[in-house]
PASEBA-1860 file (N, C-alpha, C; in nm, 3 decimals):
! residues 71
1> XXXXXXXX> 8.881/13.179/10.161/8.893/13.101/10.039/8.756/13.041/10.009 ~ 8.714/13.056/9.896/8.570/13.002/9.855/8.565/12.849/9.831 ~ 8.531/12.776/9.850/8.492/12.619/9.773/8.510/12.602/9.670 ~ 8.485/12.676/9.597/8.562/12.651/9.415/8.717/12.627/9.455 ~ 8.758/12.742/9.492/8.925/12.715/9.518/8.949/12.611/9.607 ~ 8.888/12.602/9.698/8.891/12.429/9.765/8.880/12.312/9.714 ~ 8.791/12.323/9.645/8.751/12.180/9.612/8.889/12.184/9.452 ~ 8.892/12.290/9.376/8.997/12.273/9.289/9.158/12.269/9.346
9> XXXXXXXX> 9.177/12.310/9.448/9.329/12.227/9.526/9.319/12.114/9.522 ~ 9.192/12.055/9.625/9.200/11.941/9.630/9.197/11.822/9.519 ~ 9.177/11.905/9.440/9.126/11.822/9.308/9.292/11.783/9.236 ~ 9.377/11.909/9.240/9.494/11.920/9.219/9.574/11.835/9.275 ~ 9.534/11.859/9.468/9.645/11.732/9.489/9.616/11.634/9.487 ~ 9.490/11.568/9.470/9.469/11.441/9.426/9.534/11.389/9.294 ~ 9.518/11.446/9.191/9.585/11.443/9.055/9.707/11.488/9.080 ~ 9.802/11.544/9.156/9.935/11.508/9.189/10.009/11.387/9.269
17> XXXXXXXX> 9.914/11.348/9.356/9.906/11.236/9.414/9.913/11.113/9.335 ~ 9.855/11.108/9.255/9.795/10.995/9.152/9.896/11.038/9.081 ~ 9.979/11.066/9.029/10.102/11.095/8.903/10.224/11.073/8.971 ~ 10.190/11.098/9.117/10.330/11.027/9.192/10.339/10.861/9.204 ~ 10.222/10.782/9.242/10.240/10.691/9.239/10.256/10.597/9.111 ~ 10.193/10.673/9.063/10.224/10.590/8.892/10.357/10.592/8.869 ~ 10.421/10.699/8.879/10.586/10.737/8.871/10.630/10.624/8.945 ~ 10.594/10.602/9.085/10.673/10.548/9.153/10.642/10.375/9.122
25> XXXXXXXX> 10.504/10.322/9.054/10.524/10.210/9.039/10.562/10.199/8.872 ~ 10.576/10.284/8.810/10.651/10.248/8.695/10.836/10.241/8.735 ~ 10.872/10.304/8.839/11.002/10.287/8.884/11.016/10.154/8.929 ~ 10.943/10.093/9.018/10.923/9.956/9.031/10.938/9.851/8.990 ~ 10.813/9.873/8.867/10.797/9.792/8.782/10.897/9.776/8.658 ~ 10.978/9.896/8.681/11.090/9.883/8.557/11.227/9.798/8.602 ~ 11.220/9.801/8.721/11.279/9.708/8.790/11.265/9.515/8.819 ~ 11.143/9.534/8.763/11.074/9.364/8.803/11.117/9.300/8.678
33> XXXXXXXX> 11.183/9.132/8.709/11.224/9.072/8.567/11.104/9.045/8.490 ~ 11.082/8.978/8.375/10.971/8.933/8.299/10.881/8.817/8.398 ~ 10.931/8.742/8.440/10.838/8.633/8.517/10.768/8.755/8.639 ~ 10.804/8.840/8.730/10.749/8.853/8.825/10.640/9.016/8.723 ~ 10.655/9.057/8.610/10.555/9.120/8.525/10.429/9.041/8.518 ~ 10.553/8.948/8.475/10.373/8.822/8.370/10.298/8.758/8.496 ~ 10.333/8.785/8.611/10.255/8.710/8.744/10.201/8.855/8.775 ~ 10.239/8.959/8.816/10.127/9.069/8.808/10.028/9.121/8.782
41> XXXXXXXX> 10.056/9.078/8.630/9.955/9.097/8.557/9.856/8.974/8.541 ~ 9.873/8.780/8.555/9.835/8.690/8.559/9.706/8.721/8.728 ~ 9.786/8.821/8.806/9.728/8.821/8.944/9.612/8.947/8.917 ~ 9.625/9.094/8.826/9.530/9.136/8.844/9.420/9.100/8.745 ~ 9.415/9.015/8.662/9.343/8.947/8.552/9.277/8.868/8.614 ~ 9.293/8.797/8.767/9.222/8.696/8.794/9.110/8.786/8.909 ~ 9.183/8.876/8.926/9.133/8.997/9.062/9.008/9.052/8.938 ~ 9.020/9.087/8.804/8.899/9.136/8.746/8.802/9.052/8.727
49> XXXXXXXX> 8.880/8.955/8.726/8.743/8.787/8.716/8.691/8.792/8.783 ~ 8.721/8.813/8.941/8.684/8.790/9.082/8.594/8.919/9.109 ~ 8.632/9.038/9.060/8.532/9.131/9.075/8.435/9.113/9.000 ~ 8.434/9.116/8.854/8.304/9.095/8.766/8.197/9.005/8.758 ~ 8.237/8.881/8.885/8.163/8.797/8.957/8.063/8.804/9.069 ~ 8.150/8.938/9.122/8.125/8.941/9.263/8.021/9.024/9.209 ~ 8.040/9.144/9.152/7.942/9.250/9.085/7.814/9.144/9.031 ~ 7.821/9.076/8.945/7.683/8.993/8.872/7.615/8.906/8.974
57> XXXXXXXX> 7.665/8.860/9.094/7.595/8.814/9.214/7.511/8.955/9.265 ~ 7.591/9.053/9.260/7.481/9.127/9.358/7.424/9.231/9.304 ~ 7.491/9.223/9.170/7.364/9.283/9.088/7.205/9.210/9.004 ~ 7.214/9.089/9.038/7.119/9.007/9.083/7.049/8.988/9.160 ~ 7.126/9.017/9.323/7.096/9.030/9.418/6.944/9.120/9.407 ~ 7.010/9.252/9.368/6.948/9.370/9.386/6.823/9.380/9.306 ~ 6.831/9.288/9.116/6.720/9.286/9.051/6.586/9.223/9.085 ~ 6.691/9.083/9.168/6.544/8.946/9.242/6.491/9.089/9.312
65> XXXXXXX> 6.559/9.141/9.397/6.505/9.211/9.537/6.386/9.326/9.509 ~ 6.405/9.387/9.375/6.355/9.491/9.339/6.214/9.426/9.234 ~ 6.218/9.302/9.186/6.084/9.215/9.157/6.003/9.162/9.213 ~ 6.049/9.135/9.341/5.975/9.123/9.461/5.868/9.236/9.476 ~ 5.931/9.372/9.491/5.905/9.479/9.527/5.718/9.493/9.421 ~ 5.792/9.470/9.318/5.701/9.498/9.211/5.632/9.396/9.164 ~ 5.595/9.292/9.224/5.509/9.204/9.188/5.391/9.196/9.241
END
C-alpha cells in the first residue's frame, strides 16, 4: 500500500471519528435542560477568554524575546 492510500485512510478515519463524536455529543446535548446548555456554553466562553490570554502573554513573550535578538 503506498502513503497516498495511507495517509488518505487515515485521513478518513479521522473524519469518521470526528462525525461520531459530534453525533454523540449532539445526542447528549439534546438531552441537557436549558440551564445546564447556558452553563456550557457560559464555561466554554470563559475557556476562550482564558486561552486568548494565555496566547497574548506568550505571544509577547516571544516578540520581547526576538527584539532582544535584534537589537
Amino acid at each position: 500500500m503506498g502513503a497516498t492510500v495511507r495517509n488518505t485512510t487515515a485521513c478518513k478515519d479521522r473524519l469518521k471519528m470526528i462525525e461520531e463524536r459530534e453525533k454523540m455529543a449532539r445526542a447528549v446535548m439534546g438531552k441537557m435542560s436549558i440551564e445546564q446548555l447556558s452553563d456550557v456554553v457560559s464555561f466554554h466562553k470563559k475557556m476562550g477568554q482564558i486561552c486568548d490570554e494565555v496566547l497574548e502573554r506568550r505571544m509577547n513573550l516571544v516578540y520581547e524575546s526576538t527584539q532582544v535578538i535584534f537589537e
